[in-house]
C-alpha positions as CSV (number, residue, x, y, z in Angstrom):
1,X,0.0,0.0,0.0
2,X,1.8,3.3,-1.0
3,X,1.0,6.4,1.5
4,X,0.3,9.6,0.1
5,X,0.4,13.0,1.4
6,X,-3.5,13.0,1.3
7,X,-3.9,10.2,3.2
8,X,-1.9,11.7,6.2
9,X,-3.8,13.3,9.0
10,X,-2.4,17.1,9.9
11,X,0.5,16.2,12.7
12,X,0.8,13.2,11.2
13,X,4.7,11.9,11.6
14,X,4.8,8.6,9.3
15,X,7.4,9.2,6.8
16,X,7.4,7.4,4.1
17,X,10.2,5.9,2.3
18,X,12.5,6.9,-0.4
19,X,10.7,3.9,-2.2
20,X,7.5,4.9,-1.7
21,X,8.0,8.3,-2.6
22,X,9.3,7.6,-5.6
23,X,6.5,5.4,-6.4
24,X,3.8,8.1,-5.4
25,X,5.8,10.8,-7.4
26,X,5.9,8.9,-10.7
27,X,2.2,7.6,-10.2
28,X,1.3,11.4,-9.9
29,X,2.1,12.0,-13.3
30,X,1.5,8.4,-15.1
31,X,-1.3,10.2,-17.3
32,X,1.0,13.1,-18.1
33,X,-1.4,15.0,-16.2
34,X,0.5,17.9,-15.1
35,X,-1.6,20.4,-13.0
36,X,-0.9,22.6,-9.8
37,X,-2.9,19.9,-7.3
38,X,-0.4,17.6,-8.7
39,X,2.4,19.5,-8.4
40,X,1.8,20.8,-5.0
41,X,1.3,16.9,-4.0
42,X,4.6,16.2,-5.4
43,X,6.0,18.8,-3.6
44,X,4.6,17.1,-0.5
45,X,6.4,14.0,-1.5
46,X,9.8,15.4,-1.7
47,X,9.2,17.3,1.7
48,X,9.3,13.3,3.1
49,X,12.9,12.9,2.0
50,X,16.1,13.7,3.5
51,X,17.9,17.2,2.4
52,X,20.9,15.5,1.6
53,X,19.2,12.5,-0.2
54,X,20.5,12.4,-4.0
55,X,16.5,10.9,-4.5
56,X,15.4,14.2,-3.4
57,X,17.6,16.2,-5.7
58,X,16.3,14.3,-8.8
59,X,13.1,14.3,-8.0
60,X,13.5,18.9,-7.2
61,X,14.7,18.7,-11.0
62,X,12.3,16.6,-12.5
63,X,9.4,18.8,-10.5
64,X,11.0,22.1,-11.5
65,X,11.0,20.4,-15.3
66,X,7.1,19.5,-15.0
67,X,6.2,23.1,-13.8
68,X,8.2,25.0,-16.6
69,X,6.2,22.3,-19.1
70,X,2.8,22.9,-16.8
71,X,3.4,26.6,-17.9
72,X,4.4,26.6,-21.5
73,X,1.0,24.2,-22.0
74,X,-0.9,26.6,-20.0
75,X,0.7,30.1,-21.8
């Protein structure tokens, strides 16, 4: 069962694994559907990881990629 951030309650402290974030992030945007709800749940995701944690740097790139794309389609 993957956790996402919706499924947390507000104070909740389960963190979820690098894993399962990565899992959650890449199901976010299966169906290429890039809007600001999923965007703003990614960013939840990568709030989960470590700061030093090379997952969390690829995963700040490939967010700031989807937003520039999320603009260009929406300009």
């Amino acid at each position: 069962m993957v956790v996402s951030p919706s499924d947390s309650l507000p104070g909740d402290t389960h963190l979820l694994t690098e894993s399962e974030v990565e899992r959650s992030f890449n199901r976010l945007f299966k169906k290429k559907e890039i809007n600001a709800e999923n965007l703003a749940k990614a960013e939840l995701l990568i709030d989960q990881l470590r700061p030093e944690s090379p997952l969390r740097f690829r995963l700040e790139a490939e967010l700031s990629q989807l937003r520039e794309q999320c603009l260009s389609e929406n300009s």
